[in-house]
C-alpha positions in Angstrom: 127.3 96.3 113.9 128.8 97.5 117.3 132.2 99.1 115.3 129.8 101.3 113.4 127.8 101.9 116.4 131.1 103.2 118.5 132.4 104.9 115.1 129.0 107.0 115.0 128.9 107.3 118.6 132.9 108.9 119.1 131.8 111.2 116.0 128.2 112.4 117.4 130.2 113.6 120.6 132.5 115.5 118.8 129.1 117.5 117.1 127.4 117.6 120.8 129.9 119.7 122.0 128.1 122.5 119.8 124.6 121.9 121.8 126.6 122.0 124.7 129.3 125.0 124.5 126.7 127.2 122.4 123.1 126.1 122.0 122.4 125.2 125.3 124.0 128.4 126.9 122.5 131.1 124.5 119.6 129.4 125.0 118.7 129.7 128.3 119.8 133.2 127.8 118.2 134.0 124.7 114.7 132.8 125.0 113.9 135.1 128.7 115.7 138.1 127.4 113.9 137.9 123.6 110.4 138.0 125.6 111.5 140.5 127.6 112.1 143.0 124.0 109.0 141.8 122.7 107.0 144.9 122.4 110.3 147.2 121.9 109.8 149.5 118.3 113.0 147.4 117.0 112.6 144.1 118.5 112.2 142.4 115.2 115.4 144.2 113.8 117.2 142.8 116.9 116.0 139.1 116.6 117.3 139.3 113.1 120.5 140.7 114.1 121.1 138.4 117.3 120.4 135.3 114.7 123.0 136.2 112.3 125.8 136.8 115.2 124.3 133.3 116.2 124.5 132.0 113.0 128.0 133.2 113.1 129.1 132.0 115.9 127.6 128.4 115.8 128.7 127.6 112.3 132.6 128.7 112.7 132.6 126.4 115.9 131.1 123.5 113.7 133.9 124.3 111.2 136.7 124.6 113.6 135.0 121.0 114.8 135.2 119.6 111.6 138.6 121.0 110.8 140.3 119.7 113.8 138.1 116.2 114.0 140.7 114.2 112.4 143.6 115.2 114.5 141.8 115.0 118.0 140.4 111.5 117.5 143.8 110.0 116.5 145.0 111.2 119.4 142.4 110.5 121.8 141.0 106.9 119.8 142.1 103.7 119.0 143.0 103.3 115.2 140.1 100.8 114.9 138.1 104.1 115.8 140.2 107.0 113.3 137.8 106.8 110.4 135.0 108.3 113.0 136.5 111.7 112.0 134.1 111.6 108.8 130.7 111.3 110.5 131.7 114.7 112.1 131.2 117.3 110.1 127.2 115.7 109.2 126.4 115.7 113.2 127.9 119.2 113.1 125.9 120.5 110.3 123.1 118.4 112.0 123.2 120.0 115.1 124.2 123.4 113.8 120.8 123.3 111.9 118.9 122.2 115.3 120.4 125.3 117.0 119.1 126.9 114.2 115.8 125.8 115.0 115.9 127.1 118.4 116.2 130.4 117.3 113.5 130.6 114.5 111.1 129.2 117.2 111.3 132.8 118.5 107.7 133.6 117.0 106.6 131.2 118.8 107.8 131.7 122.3 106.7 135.2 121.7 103.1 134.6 121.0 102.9 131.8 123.1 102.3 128.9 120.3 104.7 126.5 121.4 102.6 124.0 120.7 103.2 124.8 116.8 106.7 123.1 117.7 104.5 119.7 117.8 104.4 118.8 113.7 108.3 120.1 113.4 109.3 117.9 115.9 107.1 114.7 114.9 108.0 114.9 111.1 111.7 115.2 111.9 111.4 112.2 113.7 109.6 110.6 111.5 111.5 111.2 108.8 114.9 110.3 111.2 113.5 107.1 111.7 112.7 106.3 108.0 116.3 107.2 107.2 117.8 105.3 109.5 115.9 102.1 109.0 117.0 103.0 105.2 120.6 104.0 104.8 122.1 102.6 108.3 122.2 99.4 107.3 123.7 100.7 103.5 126.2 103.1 104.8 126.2 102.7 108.9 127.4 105.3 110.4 127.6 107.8 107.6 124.2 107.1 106.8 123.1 108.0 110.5 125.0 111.0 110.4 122.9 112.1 106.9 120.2 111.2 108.7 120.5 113.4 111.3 121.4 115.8 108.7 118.5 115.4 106.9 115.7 115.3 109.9 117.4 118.0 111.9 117.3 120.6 108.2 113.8 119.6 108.4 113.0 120.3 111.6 114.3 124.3 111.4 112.7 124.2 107.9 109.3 123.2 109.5 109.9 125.6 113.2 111.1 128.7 110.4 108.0 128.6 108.4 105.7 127.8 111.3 106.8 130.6 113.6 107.2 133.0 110.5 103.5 132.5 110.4 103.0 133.4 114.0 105.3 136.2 114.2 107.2 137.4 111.1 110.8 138.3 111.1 112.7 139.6 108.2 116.2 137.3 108.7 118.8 138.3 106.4 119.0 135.1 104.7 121.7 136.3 102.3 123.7 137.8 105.1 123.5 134.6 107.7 
């Protein structure tokens, strides 16, 4: 219905402000100056360095997002719209992991194979879709924010092992 669609909608913004404040930003920063290391002796070192400083950065804004969710939207919201605090952390975690993605694609850019990007992005939305039409109308909003949670996993699960293949990187998974 249209209160689960505003309750969703209220708490997706909230987990947009990531994309916007970090992804988008280090992004259009990141991608020209990791092409332009590419043939450096320690350029891989660095890529793995820069992703878990990224890594950093991106989830303790999602947490400080999540944290703070309840509190801004009873300020800034109607009470019919308070309980949109609980779709928040998902669409942070959901967009944490798509700026994730962005960064693993790295092998890609760098050997000029972004057209590897095509199956990650098709089976995430595949698989978005499915779950929507599945657990939206179960569990409405929260079961679009898993959604998103689910596909958006997937899709820097597919863009990791895809650009890994291109262009390996050693991350420090146990670090990040």
């Amino acid at each position: 219905g249209t209160s689960e669609v505003g309750l969703y909608s209220l708490g997706f913004r909230f987990g947009v402000i990531i994309t916007l404040l970090i992804t988008q930003p280090f992004q259009t920063a990141w991608v020209p100056y990791s092409v332009s290391m590419a043939g450096e002796p320690d350029c891989k070192r660095a890529y793995a360095e820069v992703m878990k400083q990224f890594t950093t950065l991106i989830v303790g804004f999602a947490l400080v997002m999540s944290l703070a969710a309840r509190d801004l939207i009873h300020l800034m919201a109607a009470p019919a719209y308070w309980s949109a605090y609980m779709v928040v952390p998902l669409i942070c975690f959901s967009q944490v992991m798509r700026g994730l993605a962005y960064m693993l694609e790295v092998g890609m850019v760098i050997s000029k194979r972004t057209a590897y990007r095509i199956p990650a992005v098709v089976s995430a939305t595949v698989v978005n879709l499915g779950l929507d039409f599945l657990l939206v109308p179960r569990l409405g909003a929260m079961g679009a924010a898993w959604a998103s949670v689910v596909s958006f996993s997937l899709f820097a699960a597919i863009t990791y092992m895809l650009s890994r293949k291109l262009y390996p990187i050693r991350y420090e998974w146990a670090s990040i």
